[in-house]
DRENDO-1510 file (C-alpha; in Angstrom, 1 decimal, always signed):
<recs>
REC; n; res; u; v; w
REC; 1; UNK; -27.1; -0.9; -2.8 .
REC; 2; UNK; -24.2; +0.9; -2.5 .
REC; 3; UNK; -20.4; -0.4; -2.6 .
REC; 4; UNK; -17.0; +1.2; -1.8 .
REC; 5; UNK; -14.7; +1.7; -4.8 .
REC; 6; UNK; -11.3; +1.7; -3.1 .
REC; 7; UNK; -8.5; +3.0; -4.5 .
REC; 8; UNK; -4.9; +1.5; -5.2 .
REC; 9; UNK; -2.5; +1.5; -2.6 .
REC; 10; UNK; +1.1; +1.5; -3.1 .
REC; 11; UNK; +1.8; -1.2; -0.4 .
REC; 12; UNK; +0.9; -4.4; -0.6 .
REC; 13; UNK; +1.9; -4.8; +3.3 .
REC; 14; UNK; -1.0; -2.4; +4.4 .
REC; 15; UNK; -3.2; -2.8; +1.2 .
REC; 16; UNK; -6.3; -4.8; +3.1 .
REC; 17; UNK; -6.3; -1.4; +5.8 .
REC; 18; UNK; -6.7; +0.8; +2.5 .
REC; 19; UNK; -9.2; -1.9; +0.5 .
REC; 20; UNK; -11.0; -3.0; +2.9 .
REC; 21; UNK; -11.2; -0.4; +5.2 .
REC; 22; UNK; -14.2; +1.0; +4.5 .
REC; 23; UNK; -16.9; -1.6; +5.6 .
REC; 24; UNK; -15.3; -4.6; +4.1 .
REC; 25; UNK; -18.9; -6.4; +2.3 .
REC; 26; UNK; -21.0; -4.5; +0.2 .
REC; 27; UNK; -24.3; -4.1; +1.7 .
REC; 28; UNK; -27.0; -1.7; +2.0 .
REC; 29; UNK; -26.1; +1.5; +3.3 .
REC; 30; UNK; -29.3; +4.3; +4.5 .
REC; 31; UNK; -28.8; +7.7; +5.9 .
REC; 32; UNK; -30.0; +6.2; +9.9 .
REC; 33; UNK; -26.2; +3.8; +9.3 .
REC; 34; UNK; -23.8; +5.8; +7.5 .
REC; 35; UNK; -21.3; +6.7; +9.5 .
REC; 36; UNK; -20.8; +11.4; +10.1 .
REC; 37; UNK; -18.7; +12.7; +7.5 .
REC; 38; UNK; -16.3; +14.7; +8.8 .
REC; 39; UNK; -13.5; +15.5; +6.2 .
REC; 40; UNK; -11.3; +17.1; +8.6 .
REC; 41; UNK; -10.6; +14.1; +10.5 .
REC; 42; UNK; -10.3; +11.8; +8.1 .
REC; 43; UNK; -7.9; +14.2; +6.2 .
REC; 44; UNK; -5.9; +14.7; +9.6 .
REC; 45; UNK; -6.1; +10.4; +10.3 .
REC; 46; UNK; -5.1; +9.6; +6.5 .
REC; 47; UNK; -2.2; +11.9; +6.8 .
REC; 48; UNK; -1.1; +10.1; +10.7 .
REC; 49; UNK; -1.4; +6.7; +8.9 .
REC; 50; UNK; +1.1; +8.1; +6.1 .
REC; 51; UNK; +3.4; +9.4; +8.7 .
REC; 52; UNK; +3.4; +5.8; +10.9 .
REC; 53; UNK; +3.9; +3.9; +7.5 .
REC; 54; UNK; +7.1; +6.1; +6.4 .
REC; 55; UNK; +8.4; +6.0; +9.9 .
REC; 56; UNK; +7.7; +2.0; +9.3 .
REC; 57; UNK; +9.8; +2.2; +6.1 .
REC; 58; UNK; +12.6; +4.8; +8.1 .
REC; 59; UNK; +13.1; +1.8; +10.8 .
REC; 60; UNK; +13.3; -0.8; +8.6 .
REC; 61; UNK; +15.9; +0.9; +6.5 .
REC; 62; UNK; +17.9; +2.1; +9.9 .
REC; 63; UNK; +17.9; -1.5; +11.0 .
REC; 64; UNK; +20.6; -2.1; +8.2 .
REC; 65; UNK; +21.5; -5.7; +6.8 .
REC; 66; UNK; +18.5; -8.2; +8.7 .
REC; 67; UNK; +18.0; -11.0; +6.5 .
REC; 68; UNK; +14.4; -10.1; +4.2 .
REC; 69; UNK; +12.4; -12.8; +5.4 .
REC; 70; UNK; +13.6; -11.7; +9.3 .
REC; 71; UNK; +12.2; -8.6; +8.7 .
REC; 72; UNK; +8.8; -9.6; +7.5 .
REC; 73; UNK; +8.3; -11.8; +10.6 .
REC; 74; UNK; +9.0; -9.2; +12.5 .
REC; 75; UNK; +6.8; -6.2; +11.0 .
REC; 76; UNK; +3.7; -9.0; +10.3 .
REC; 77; UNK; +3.8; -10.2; +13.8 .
REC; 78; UNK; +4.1; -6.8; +15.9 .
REC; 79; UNK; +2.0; -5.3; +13.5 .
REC; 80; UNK; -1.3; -7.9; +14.7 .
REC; 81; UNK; -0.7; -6.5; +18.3 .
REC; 82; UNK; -2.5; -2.8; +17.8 .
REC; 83; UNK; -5.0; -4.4; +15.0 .
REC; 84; UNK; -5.9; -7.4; +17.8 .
REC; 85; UNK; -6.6; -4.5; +20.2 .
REC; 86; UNK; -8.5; -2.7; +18.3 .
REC; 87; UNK; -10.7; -5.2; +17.2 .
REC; 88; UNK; -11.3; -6.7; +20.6 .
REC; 89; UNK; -12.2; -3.0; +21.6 .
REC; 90; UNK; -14.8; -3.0; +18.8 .
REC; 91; UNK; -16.1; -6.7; +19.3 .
REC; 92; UNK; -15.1; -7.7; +15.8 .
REC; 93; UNK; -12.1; -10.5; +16.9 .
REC; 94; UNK; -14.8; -13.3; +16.8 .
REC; 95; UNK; -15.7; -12.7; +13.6 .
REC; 96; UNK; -12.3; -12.1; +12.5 .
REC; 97; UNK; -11.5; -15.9; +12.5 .
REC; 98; UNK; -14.2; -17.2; +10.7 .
REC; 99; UNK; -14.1; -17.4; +6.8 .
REC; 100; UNK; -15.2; -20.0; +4.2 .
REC; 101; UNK; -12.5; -18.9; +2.1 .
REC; 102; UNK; -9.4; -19.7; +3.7 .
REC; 103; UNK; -7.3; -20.6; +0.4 .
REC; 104; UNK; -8.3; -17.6; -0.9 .
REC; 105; UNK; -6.8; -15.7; +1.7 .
REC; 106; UNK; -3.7; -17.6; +2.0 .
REC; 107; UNK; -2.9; -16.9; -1.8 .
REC; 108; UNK; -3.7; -13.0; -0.8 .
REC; 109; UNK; -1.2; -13.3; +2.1 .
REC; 110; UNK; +1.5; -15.2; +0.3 .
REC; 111; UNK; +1.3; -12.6; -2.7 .
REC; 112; UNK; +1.1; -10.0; -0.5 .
REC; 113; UNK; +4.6; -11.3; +1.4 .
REC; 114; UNK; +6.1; -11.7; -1.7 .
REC; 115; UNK; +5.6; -8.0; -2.7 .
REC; 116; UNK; +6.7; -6.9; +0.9 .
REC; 117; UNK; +9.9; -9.3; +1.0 .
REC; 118; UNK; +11.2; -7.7; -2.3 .
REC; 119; UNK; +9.8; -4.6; -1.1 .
REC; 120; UNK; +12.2; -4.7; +2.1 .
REC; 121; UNK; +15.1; -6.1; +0.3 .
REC; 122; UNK; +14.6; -3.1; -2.1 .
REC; 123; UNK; +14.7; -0.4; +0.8 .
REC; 124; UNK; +17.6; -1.6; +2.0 .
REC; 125; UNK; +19.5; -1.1; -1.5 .
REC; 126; UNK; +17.8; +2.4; -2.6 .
REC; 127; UNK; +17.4; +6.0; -0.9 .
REC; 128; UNK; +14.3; +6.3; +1.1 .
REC; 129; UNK; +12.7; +9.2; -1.9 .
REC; 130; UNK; +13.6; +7.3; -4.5 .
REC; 131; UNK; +12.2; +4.3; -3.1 .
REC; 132; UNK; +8.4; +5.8; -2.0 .
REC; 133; UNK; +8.6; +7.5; -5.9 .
REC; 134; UNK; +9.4; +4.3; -7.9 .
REC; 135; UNK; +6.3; +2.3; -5.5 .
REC; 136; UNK; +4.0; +5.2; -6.9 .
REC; 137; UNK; +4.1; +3.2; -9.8 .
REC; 138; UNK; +1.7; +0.2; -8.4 .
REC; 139; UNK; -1.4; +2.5; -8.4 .
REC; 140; UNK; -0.8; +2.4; -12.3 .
REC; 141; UNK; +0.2; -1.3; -12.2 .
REC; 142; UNK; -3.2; -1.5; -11.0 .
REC; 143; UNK; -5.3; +0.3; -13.8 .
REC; 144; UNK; -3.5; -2.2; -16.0 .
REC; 145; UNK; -4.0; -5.0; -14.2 .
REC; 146; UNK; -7.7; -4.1; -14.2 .
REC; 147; UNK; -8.3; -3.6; -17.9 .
REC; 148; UNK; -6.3; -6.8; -18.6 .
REC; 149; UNK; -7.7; -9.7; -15.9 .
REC; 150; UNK; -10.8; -7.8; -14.7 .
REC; 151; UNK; -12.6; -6.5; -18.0 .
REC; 152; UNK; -12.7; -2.8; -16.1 .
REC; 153; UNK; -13.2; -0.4; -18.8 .
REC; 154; UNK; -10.3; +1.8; -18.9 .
REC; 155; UNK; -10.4; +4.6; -21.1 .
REC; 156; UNK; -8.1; +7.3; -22.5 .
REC; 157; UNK; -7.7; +9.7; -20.3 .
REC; 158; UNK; -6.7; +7.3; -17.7 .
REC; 159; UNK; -4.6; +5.5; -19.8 .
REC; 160; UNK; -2.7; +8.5; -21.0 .
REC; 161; UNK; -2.3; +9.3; -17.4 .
REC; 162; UNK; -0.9; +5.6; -16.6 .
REC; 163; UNK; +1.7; +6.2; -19.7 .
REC; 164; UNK; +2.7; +9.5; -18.1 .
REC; 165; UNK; +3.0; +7.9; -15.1 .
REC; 166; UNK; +5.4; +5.1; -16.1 .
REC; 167; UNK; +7.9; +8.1; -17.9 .
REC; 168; UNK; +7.8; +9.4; -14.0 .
REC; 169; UNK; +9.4; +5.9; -12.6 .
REC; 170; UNK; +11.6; +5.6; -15.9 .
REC; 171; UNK; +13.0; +9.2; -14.9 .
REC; 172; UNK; +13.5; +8.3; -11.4 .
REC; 173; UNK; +15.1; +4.6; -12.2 .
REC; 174; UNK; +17.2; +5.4; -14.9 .
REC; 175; UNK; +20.7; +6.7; -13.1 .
REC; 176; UNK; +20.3; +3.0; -11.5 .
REC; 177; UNK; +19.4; +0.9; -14.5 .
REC; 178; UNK; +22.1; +2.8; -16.6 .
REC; 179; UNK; +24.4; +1.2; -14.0 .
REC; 180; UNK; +23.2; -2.3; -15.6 .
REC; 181; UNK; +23.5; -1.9; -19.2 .
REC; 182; UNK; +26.6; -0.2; -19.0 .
REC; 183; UNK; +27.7; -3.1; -16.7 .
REC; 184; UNK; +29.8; -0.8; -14.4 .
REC; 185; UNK; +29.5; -1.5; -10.3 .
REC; 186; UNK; +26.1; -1.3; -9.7 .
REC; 187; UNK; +26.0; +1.2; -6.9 .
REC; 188; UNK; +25.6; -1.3; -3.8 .
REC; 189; UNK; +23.1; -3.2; -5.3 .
REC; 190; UNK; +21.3; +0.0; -6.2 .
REC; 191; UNK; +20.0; -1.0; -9.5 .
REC; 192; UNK; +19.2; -4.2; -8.3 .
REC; 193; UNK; +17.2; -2.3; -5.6 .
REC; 194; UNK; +15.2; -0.9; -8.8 .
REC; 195; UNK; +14.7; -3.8; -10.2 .
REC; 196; UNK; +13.3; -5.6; -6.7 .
REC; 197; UNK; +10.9; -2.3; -6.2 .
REC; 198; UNK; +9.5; -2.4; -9.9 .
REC; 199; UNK; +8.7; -6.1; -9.2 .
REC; 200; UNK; +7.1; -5.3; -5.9 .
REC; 201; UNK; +5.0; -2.6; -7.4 .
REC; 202; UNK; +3.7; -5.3; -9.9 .
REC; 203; UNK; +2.9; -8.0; -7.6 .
REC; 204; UNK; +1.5; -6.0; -4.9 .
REC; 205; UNK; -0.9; -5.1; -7.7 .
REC; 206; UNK; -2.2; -8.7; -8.2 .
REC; 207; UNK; -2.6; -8.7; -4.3 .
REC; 208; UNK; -4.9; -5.8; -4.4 .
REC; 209; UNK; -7.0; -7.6; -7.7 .
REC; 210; UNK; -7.0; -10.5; -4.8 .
REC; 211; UNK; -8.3; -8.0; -2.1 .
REC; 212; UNK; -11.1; -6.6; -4.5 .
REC; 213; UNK; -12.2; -9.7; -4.9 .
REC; 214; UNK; -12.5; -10.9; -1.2 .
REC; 215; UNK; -14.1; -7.8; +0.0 .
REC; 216; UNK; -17.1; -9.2; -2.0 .
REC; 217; UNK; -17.8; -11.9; +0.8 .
REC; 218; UNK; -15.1; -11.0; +3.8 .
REC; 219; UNK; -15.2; -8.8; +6.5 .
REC; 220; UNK; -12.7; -6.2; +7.0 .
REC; 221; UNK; -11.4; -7.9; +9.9 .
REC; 222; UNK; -11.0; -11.1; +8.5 .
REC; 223; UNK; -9.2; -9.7; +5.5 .
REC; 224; UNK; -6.7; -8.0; +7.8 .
REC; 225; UNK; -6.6; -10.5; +10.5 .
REC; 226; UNK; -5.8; -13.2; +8.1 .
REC; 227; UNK; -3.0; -11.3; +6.2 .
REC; 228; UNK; -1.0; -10.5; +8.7 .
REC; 229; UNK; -1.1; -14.0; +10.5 .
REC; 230; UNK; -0.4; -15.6; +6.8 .
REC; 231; UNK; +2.6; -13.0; +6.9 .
REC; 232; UNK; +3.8; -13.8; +10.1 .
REC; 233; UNK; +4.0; -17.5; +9.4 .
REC; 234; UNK; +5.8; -17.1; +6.0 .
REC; 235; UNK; +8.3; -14.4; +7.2 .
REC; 236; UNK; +9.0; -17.8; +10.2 .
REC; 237; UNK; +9.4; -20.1; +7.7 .
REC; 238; UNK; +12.2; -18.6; +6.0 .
REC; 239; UNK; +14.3; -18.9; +9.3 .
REC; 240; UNK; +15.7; -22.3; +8.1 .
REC; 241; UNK; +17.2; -19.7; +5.2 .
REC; 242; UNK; +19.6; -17.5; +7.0 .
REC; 243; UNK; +18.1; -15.0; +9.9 .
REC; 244; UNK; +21.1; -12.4; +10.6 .
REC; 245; UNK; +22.1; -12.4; +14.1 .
REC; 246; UNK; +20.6; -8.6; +15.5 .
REC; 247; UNK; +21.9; -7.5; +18.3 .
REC; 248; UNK; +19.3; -5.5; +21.4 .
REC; 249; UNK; +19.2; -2.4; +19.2 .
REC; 250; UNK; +18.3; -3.6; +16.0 .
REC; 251; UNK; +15.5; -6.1; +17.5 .
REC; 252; UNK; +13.8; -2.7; +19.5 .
REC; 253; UNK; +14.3; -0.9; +15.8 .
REC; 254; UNK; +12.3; -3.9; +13.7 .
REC; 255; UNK; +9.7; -4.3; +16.8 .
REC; 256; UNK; +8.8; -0.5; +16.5 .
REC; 257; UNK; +8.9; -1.2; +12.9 .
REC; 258; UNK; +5.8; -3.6; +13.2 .
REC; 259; UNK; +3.7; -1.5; +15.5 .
REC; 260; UNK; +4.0; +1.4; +13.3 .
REC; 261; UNK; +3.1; -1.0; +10.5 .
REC; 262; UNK; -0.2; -1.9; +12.5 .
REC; 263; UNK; -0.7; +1.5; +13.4 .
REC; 264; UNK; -0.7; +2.7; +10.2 .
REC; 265; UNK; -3.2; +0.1; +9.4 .
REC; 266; UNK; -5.8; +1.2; +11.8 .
REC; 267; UNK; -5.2; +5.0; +11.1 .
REC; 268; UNK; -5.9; +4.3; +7.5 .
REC; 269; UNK; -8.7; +2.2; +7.9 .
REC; 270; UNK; -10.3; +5.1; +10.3 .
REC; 271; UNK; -9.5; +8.0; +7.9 .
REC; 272; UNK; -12.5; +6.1; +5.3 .
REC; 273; UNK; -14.7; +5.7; +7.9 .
REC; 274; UNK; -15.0; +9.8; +8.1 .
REC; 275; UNK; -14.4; +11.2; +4.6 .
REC; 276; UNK; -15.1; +9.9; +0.6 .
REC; 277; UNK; -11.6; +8.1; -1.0 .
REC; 278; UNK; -11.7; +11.0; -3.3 .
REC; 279; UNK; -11.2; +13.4; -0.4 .
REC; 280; UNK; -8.3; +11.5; +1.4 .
REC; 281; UNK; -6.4; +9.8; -1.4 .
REC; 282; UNK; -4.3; +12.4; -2.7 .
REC; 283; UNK; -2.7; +13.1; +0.9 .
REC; 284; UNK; -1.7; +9.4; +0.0 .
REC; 285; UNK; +1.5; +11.2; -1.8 .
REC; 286; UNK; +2.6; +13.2; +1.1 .
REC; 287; UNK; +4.5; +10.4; +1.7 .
REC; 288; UNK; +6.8; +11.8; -1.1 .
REC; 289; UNK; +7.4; +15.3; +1.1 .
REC; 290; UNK; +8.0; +12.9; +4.3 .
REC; 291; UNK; +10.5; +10.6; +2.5 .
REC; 292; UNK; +12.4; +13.6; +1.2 .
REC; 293; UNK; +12.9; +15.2; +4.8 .
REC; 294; UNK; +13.5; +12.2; +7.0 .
REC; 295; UNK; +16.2; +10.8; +4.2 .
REC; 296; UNK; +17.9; +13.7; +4.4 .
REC; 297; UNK; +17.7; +14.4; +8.1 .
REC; 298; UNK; +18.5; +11.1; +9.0 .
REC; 299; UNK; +20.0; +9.0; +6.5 .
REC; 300; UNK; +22.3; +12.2; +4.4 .
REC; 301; UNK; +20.3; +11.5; +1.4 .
REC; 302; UNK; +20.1; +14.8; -0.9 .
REC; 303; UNK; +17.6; +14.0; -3.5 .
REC; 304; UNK; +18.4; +14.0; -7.2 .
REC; 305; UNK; +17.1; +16.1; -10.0 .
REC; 306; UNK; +15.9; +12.9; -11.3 .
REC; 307; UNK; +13.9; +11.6; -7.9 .
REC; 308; UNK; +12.6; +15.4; -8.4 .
REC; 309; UNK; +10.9; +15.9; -11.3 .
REC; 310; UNK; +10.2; +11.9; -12.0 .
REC; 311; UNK; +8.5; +11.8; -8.7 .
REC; 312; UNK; +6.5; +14.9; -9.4 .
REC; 313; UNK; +5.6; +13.1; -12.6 .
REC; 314; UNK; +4.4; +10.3; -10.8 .
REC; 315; UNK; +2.1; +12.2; -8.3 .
REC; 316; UNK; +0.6; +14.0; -11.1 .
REC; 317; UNK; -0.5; +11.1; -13.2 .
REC; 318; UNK; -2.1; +9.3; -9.3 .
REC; 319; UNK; -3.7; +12.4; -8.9 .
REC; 320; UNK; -4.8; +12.8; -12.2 .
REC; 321; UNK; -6.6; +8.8; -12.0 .
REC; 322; UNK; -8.2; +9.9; -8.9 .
REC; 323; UNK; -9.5; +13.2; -9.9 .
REC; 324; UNK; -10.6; +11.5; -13.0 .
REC; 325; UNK; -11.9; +8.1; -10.9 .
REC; 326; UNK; -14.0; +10.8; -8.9 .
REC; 327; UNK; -15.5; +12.4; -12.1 .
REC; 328; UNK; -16.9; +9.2; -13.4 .
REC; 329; UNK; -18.1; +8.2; -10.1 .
REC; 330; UNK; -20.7; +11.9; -10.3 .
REC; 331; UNK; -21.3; +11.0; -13.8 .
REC; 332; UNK; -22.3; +7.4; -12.7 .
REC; 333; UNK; -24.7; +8.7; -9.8 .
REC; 334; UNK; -26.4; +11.3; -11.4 .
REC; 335; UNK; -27.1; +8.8; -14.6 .
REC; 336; UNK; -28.8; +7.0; -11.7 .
REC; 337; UNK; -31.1; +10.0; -10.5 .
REC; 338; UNK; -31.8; +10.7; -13.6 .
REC; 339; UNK; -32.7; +7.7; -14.9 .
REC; 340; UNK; -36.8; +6.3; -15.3 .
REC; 341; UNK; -37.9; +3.6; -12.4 .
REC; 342; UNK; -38.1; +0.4; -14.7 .
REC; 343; UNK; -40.8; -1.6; -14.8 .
</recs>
């Protein structure tokens, strides 16, 4: 019996494509099934899906002042338009409806809109690098989160690498949370912008405990399907709240917005159907490199010395929990081969 471990995911808005995209429900896999391995493309698919979910993140943030919960209607909803094609293409929209858990995925979907309205709200208040390097920290959120509600055992390398991690956001945050405790302007809601991101990291990591748990008994389909019409209904029912009034360009901006959202999510979800997590997740931080050059190109955003080395801290304690997740995974399969038949 074999079942996916899936890695973290820094977004709780496209966490089910990264969770659940391998086959969704553990079952039994033999060499006639598995799908060809071909590193390449998933490496080459992994990286598009970064690039669509950036780009995603770039629109949302050009679209300037739309009311949060405007903006998660509008990325959940035109983000179900390339998902529903895709799985009409592949015969798997049937299915996608059914579930005898439907509470279960409405809690997942309303977590999972929580992370992304604060989320939003934070890009909005924070340059686009520092905003991707302070989300690195939900990956870590997660190993904690595991330990502490899941009984996973975490040990000390990983640990050590989680703490390391955390001095990487600290470093990143701290011009903006200085801007707090010294009670000067804070910098256009900047260090509130922190403050929503860091919150966003944590929540989207309960989302994904949510996810691991669903995958046990749901299809990918249905995991994905379900999010993004939960999302789409909660993002309408803030309109009672205060929707901003967006004029032609700004609706075309947050329309593109979506479909690179559902994009991404199919990209991502293809990239693990053709190479091991191991292989594809650390291209998960070229986000960092795209962030950099598209704030800077587009937005006039010059990086900091602290985004700089904080981020670089960040992405070497990730890749140090997936290099070290990968380790344990050989130790754990060649105990296996090694081991006596019982009985």
């Amino acid at each position: 019996m074999a079942c996916a471990r899936h890695p973290p995911h820094r977004d709780a808005g496209h966490a089910d494509a990264h969770l659940a995209g391998d086959q969704g429900r553990c079952r039994t896999v033999t060499l006639a099934d598995a799908p060809e391995r071909r590193p390449l493309v998933g490496i080459a698919l992994k990286i598009c899906s970064v690039i669509a979910f950036v780009a995603m993140s770039a629109l949302i943030k050009a679209a300037g002042e739309v009311f949060t919960g405007q903006v998660v209607f509008f990325r959940s909803l035109f983000a179900i338009i390339p998902v529903v094609l895709v799985m009409t293409w592949r015969r798997e929209l049937r299915t996608a409806f059914y579930t005898k858990r439907p509470v279960s995925h409405i809690l997942r979907g309303l977590v999972g809109v929580a992370s992304m309205g604060l989320g939003f709200f934070a890009l909005t208040r924070l340059p686009l690098p520092e905003w991707v390097a302070i989300n690195y920290a939900q990956p870590l959120i997660v190993v904690v989160f595991s330990a502490i509600f899941l009984g996973e055992t975490v040990r000390i390398f990983r640990w050590t690498a989680v703490a390391v991690g955390f001095v990487g956001v600290v470093i990143v945050s701290w011009p903006k949370l200085t801007l707090i405790t010294s009670g000067a302007d804070l910098g256009q809601g900047e260090a509130v912008g922190v403050v929503a991101v860091l919150a966003a990291a944590a929540i989207s990591a309960v989302a994904m405990l949510l996810v691991r748990r669903l995958v046990l008994t749901e299809q990918s389909a249905t995991i994905v399907f379900w999010f993004s019409a939960t999302s789409t209904v909660a993002g309408l029912a803030t309109l009672p709240f205060g929707w901003s009034p967006i004029d032609a360009t700004q609706a075309v901006i947050l329309i593109a917005a979506g479909l690179c959202g559902g994009v991404g999510q199919i990209l991502m979800t293809e990239s693990y159907r053709h190479a091991d997590m191991s292989t594809i997740a650390p291209f998960e931080y070229t986000s960092m490199i795209l962030a950099i050059i598209i704030g800077y190109v587009i937005f006039a955003e010059v990086p900091t010395i602290y985004t700089l080395v904080g981020g670089t801290v960040v992405v070497g304690a990730g890749l140090f929990i997936i290099w070290r997740e990968q380790r344990l995974g050989l130790q754990r399969a060649q105990a296996r081969k090694v081991s006596p038949p019982q009985g």
